[in-house]
N, C-alpha and C positions, 0 to 999 in steps of 0.2 A: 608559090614558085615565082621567081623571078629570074632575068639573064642574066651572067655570072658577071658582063662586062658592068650592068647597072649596080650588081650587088659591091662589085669590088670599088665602084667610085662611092654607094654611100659607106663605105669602110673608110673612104681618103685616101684609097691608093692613090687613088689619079681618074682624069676625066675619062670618060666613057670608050672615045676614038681611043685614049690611051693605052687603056685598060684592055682594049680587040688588042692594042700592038702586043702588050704583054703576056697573053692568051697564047699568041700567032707563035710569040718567039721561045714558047714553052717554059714560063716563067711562074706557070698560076699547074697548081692540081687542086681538085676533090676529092676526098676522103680515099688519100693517097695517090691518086692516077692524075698523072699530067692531061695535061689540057690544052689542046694547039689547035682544033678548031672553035667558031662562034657559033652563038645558037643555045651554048648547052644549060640549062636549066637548075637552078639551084634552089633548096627550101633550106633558110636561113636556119631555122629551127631545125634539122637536123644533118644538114651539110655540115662538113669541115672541109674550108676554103684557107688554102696555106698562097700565098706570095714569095717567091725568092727563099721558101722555105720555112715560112714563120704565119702562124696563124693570124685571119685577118678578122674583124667584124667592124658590125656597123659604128660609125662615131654617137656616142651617148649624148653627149651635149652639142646643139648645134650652136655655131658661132657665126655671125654676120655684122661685118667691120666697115661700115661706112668711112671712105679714106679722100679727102680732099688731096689724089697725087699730084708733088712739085714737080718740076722739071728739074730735069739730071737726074732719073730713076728710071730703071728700065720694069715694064708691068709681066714679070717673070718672077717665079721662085727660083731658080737659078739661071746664075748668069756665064755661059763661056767667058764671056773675057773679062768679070769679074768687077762689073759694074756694079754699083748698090742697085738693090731691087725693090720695090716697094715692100717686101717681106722685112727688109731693113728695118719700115720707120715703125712697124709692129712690135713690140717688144711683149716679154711675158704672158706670150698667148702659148699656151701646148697644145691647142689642135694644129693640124697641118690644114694650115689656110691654103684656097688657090683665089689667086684674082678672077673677076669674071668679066671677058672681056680684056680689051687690049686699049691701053693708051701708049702715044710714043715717048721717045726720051726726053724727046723737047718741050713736050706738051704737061701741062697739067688741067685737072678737072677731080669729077667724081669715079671713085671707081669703088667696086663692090669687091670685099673679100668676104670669105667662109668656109667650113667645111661639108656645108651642104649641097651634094651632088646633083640631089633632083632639080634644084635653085639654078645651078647652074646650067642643066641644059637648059631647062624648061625659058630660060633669058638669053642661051648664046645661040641656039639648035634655028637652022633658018624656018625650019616648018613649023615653028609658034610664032614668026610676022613680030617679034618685038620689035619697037621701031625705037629708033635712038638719035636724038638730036646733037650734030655739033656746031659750037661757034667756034668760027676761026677769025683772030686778031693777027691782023698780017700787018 
């Protein structure tokens, strides 16, 4: 048994925090019934977990993309106002990557993509102390 918000980010829906907003705005059921509070408890193995109406499960192959991001890319799968995003310089990947971590537009360095959720908190989540060094050239 795991939390639905964990199970839905290693599906690739989306991160964790996300995956509560999606919960909250009644956008996730279990084997038929919607779901709008956290908390509630799912076994992969015999749950059926639908999203927006479409069944989810976990990503089979994991993928992690080590990305030297340029500058003039913003570290977002989408962008409002339609800036290129580092999802850009990706090409020919089918899982739904998310960057982990944030660089700005201006900036370039290392940035980690994939579609492994546990990855992802377990490196952004402040109560694991990962520590991150940056140089800045002014």
């Amino acid at each position: 048994m795991e939390r639905l918000q964990k199970y839905m980010a290693d599906c690739g829906v989306a991160s964790r925090r996300k995956a509560e907003e999606f919960i909250k705005q009644g956008l996730v059921s279990v084997n038929g019934e919607t779901v709008t509070e956290l908390g509630v408890m799912v076994d992969p193995a015999k749950d059926k977990v639908l999203y927006k109406g479409k069944v989810i499960s976990p990503e089979k192959k994991k993928v992690y993309i080590m990305l030297n991001k340029p500058e003039g890319y913003v570290t977002t799968a989408k962008d409002q106002f339609g800036r290129p995003t580092v999802l850009d310089l990706v090409k020919n990947v089918k899982e739904r990557l998310v960057p982990v971590g944030r660089l700005d537009y201006d900036t370039s360095g290392l940035l980690i993509l994939t579609n492994d959720g546990d990855i992802v908190y377990k490196l952004t989540h402040p109560k694991n102390e990962i520590k991150k060094v940056y140089e800045a050239k002014l």
